[in-house]
C-alpha positions in Angstrom: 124.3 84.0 60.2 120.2 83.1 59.6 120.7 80.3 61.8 122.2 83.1 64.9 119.6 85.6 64.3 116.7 82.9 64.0 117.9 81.7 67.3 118.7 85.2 69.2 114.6 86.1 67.4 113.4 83.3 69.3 115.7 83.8 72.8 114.2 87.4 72.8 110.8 86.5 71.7 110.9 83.7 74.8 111.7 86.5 77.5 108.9 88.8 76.1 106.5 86.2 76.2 107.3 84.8 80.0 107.8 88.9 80.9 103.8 89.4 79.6 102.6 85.9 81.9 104.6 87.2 84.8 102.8 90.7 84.1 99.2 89.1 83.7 100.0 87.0 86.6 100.8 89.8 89.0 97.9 91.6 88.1 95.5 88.8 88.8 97.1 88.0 92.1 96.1 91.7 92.8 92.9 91.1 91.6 92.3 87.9 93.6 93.0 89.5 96.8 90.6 92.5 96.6 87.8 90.2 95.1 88.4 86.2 94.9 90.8 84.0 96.5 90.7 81.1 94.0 91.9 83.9 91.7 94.7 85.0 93.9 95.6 81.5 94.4 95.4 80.6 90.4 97.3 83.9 89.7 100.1 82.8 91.9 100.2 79.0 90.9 100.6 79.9 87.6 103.1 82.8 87.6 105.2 80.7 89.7 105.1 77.6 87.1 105.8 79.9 84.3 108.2 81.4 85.7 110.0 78.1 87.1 109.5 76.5 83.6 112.8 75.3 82.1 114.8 76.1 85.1 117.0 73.7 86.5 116.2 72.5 89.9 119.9 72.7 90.6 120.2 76.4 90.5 117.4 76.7 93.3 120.1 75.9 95.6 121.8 78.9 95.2 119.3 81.3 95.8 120.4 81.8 99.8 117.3 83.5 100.7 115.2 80.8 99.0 117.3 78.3 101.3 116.3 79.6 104.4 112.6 80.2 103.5 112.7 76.8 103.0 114.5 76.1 106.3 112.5 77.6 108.4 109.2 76.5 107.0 110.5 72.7 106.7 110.3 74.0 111.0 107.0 74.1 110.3 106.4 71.1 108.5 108.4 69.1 111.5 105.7 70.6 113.9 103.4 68.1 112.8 105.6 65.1 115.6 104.2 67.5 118.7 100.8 69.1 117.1 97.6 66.8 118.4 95.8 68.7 116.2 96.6 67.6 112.9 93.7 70.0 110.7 95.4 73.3 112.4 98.8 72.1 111.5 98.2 71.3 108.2 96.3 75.1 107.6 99.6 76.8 108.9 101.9 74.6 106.8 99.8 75.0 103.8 99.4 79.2 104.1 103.5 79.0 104.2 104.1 77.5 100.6 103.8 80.7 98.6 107.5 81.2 100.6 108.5 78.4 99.0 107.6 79.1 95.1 107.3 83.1 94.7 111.1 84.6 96.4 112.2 81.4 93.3 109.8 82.7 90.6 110.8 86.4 91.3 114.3 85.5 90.8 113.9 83.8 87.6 111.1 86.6 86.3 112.9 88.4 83.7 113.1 92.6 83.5 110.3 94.1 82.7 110.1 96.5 80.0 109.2 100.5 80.9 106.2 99.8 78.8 105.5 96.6 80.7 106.0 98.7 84.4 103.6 101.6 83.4 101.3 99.1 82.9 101.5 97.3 86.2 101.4 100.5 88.2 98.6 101.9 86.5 96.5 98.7 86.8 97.0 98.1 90.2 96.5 101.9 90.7 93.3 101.1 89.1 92.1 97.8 91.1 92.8 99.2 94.6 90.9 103.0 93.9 87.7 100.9 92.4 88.5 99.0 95.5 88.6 102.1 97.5 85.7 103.0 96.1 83.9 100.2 96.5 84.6 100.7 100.0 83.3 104.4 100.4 80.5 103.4 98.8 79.2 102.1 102.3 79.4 105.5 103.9 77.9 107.2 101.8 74.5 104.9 100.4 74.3 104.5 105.2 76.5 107.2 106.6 74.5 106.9 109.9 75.0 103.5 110.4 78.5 103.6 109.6 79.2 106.3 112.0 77.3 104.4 114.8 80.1 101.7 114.0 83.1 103.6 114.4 82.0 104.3 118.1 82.9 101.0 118.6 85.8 100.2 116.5 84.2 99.1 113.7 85.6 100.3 110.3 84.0 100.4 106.6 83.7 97.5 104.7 86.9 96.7 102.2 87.6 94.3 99.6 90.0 91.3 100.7 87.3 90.2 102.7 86.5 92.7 104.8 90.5 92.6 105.9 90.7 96.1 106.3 94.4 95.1 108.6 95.8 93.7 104.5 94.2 96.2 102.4 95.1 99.7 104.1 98.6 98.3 104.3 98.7 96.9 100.1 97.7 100.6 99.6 100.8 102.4 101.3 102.9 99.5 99.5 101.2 100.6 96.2 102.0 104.3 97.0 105.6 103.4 97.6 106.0 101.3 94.4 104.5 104.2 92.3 106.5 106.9 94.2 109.5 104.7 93.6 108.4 104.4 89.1 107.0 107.7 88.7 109.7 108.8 86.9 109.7 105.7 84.6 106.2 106.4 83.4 107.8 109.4 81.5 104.6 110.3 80.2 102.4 113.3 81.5 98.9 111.8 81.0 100.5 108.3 82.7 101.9 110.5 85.7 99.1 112.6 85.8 96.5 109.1 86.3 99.1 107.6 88.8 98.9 111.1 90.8 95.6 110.8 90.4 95.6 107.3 91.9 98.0 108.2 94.6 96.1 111.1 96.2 92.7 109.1 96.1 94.4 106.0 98.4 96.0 109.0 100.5 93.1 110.7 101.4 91.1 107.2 101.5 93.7 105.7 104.5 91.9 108.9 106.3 88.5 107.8 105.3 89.0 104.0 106.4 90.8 105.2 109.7 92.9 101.6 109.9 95.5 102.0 112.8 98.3 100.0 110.9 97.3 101.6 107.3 97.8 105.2 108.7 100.6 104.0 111.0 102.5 102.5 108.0 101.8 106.0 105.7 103.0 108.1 107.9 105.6 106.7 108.7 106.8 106.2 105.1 105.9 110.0 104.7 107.9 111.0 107.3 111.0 108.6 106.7 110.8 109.9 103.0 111.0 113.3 103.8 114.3 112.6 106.0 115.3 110.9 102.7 114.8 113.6 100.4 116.6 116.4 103.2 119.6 114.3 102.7 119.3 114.0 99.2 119.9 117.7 98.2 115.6 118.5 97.9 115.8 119.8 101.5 113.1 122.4 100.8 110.8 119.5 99.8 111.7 117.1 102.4 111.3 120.3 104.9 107.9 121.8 103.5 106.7 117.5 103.6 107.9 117.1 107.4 106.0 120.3 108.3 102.8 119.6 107.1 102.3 116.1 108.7 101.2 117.7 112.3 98.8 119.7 110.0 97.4 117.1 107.9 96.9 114.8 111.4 95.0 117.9 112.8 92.9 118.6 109.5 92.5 114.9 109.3 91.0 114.2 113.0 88.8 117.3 112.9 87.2 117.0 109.1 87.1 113.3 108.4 84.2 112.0 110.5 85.3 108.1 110.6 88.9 109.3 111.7 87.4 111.5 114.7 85.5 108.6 115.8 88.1 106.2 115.3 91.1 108.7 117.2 88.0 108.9 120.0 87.7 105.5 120.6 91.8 104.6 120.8 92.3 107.5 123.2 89.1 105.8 125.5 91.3 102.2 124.9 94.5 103.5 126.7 92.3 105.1 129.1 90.9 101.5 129.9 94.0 100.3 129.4 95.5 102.1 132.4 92.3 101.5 134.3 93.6 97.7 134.4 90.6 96.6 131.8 91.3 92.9 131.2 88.2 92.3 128.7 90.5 92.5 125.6 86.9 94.3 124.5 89.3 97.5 123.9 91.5 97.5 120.5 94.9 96.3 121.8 94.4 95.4 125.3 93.9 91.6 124.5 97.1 91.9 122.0 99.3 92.7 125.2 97.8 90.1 127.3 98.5 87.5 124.0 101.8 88.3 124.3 103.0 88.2 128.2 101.1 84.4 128.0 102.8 83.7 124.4 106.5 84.6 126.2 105.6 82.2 129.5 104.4 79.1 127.3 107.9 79.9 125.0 109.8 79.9 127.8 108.3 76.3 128.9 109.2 74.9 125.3 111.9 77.1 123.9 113.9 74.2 121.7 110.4 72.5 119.7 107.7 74.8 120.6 104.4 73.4 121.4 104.0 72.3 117.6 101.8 74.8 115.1 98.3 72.7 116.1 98.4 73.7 119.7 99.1 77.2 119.9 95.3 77.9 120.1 94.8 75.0 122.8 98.3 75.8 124.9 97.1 79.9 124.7 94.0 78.7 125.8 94.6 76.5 129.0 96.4 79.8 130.6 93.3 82.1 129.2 91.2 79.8 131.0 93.4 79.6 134.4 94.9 83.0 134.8 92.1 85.6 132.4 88.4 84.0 132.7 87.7 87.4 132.4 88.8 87.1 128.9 85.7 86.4 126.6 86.6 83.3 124.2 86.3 85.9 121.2 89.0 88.1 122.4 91.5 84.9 123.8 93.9 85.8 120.8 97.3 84.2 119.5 100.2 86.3 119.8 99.8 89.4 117.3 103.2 89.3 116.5 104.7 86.6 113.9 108.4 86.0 115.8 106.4 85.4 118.7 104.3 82.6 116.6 107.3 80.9 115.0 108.6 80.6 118.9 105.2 79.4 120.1 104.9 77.3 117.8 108.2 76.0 115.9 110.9 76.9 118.8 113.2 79.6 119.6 115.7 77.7 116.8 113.1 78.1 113.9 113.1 81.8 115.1 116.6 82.5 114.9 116.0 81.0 111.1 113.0 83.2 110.8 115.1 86.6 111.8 117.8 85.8 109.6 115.9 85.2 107.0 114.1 88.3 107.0 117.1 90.2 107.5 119.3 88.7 104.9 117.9 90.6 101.7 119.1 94.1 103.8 122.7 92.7 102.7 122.5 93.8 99.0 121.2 97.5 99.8 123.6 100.0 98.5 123.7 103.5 98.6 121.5 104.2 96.0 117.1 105.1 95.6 116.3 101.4 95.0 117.9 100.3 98.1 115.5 103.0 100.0 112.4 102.7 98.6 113.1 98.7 99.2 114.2 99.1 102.7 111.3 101.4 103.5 108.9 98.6 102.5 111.1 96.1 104.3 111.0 98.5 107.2 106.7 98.7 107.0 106.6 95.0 106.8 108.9 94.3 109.8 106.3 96.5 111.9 103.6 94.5 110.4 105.4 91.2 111.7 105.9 93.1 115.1 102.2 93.8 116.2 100.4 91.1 113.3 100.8 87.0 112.8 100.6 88.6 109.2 102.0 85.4 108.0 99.7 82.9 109.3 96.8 84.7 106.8 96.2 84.2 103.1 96.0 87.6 102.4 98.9 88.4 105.0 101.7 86.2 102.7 100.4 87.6 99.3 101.0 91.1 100.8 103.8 90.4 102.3 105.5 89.0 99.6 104.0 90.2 96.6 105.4 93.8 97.5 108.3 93.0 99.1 109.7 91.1 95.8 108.3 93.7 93.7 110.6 96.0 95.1 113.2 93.7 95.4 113.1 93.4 91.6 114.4 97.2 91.2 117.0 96.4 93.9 118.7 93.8 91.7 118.1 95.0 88.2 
């Protein structure tokens, strides 16, 4: 009887300790992106060894998803026979490994504790508002410089490297995640500092003025008062609904950088219709990246043109059909189906797609399966109008909150 509780002591004991390294882990991968990458890529080596430690390789096998992650990256790796440029190959492949060791570690992390997820939501509440903060700080120690940038589309300084694109969109993942646990802290003073931490990020998305960071809120905001109409709070949902138009109006008329930035999108579509082939106007040179990404596809649908020539294929048409195109604004196709096509073949796409659609299968009709598909649903816009996944800080995003959530979904 010693001998079965000695053993369960040290079975339970185990789990607490690998549950604490995944929970350091995660945080350091969060604090890696808004401030060191060697951090962020320390954070996720080790959580992923820990994690993995002990398990047989045998049962990776039947993680599905992990099997075509790792199918449609080997695409990837194959690229290497038709890319002459062997430097840009080897950047893309190595960006695409966190796909093959985080959806694994995830599903081997044990539960956390409600101890352990009050402290994850508060600390990362913590990192990205100093982060915020941070940020802000540049408006307001040169807000007349600053201004004079958002004339021309240039937005505040961020952590993550100045990647405004990642950061505005980890904080309307964060908002999600702690919408989705508030009730879990089940401690006023907790809730209170996560509320706290919620409206700061809400009403600094405003400040920034990031196209894809408001896009990506509002859109949550609206798809979770739908959510909560249909969930018997309909007076909530109805009163949330309503006020959007307001907020958008307060928003645009109060918050300097958002005027300017609202200004200078409206004077892009009128360029836009003008016929404006610069790409020196916000999206204008994402179109154009795309109608030349579809007509090189369609030239190499089965291989692609291999991961180390998109730039150089991209660029031969630039250089034929758009001289009027400066080199700066000559871009890959800002959306990541597209790239996996250009690059890996319409095959490696089809792989792609149903990877990214297979975790929908286990949603049920239940909260967790909301709050994860409305995250899923953020990132698939991402993918639409990004090559998220061909950046750093686009994969950690990506996947850090997308198997976050996943984690409520299967517990």
């Amino acid at each position: 009887m010693i001998e079965i509780e000695d053993k369960n002591r040290f079975l339970i004991n185990k789990i607490i300790n690998k549950s604490n390294s995944a929970l350091l882990c995660l945080v350091g991968m969060i604090a890696g992106f808004l401030c060191s990458r060697v951090l962020c890529s320390i954070s996720t080596f080790l959580f992923g060894i820990s994690m993995l430690w002990g398990i047989n390789p045998k049962l990776w096998f039947k993680n599905k998803w992990w099997l075509l992650g790792l199918a449609w990256v080997v695409f990837y790796a194959l690229s290497y026979f038709n890319s002459s440029n062997k430097a840009l190959w080897g950047i893309a492949l190595q960006i695409k490994l966190p796909f093959l060791l985080l959806p694994l570690a995830f599903s081997y992390m044990p539960a956390f504790s409600l101890q352990q997820i009050r402290i994850l939501t508060i600390s990362i509440g913590v990192l990205l508002v100093a982060g915020a903060c941070y940020s802000v700080s540049f408006l307001i120690t040169d807000y007349y410089y600053i201004m004079t940038e958002y004339r021309v589309s240039h937005l505040l300084p961020t952590p993550a490297r100045g990647d405004h694109i990642r950061f505005s969109l980890a904080i309307v993942l964060y908002i999600i995640w702690a919408i989705s646990v508030f009730k879990l802290l089940a401690n006023k003073y907790l809730q209170i500092i996560v509320g706290v931490c919620i409206t700061l990020l809400f009403v600094y998305i405003h400040i920034l003025a990031a196209k894809s960071g408001l896009v990506s809120l509002y859109v949550f905001v609206i798809i979770y008062s739908i959510y909560l109409i249909f969930t018997q709070k309909r007076i909530i949902g109805l009163i949330i609904v309503l006020s959007v138009p307001i907020i958008i109006y307060l928003s645009i008329n109060f918050i300097p950088t958002l005027s300017k930035r609202f200004n200078y999108i409206a004077y892009t579509f009128e360029m836009f219709q003008k016929g404006d082939k610069s790409g020196d106007y916000g999206d204008i040179g994402r179109l154009y990246s795309y109608k030349i990404a579809r007509r090189i596809i369609k030239q190499h649908p089965i291989f692609g043109v291999g991961t180390g020539n998109m730039l150089s294929e991209m660029s031969l048409i630039y250089e034929k059909e758009y001289t009027e195109i400066p080199k700066e604004n000559r871009l890959l196709p800002h959306n990541q189906f597209l790239i996996v096509a250009l690059g890996c073949g319409l095959p490696a796409m089809v792989l792609f797609i149903t990877w990214f659609f297979y975790p929908l299968l286990q949603l049920r009709k239940n909260k967790e399966s909301f709050y994860f598909f409305i995250v899923w649903f953020l990132l698939f816009i991402q993918l639409m109008i990004e090559p998220a996944l061909e950046i750093q800080y686009g994969v950690l995003v990506f996947l850090f909150f997308l198997l976050l959530q996943k984690q409520l979904l299967a517990k």
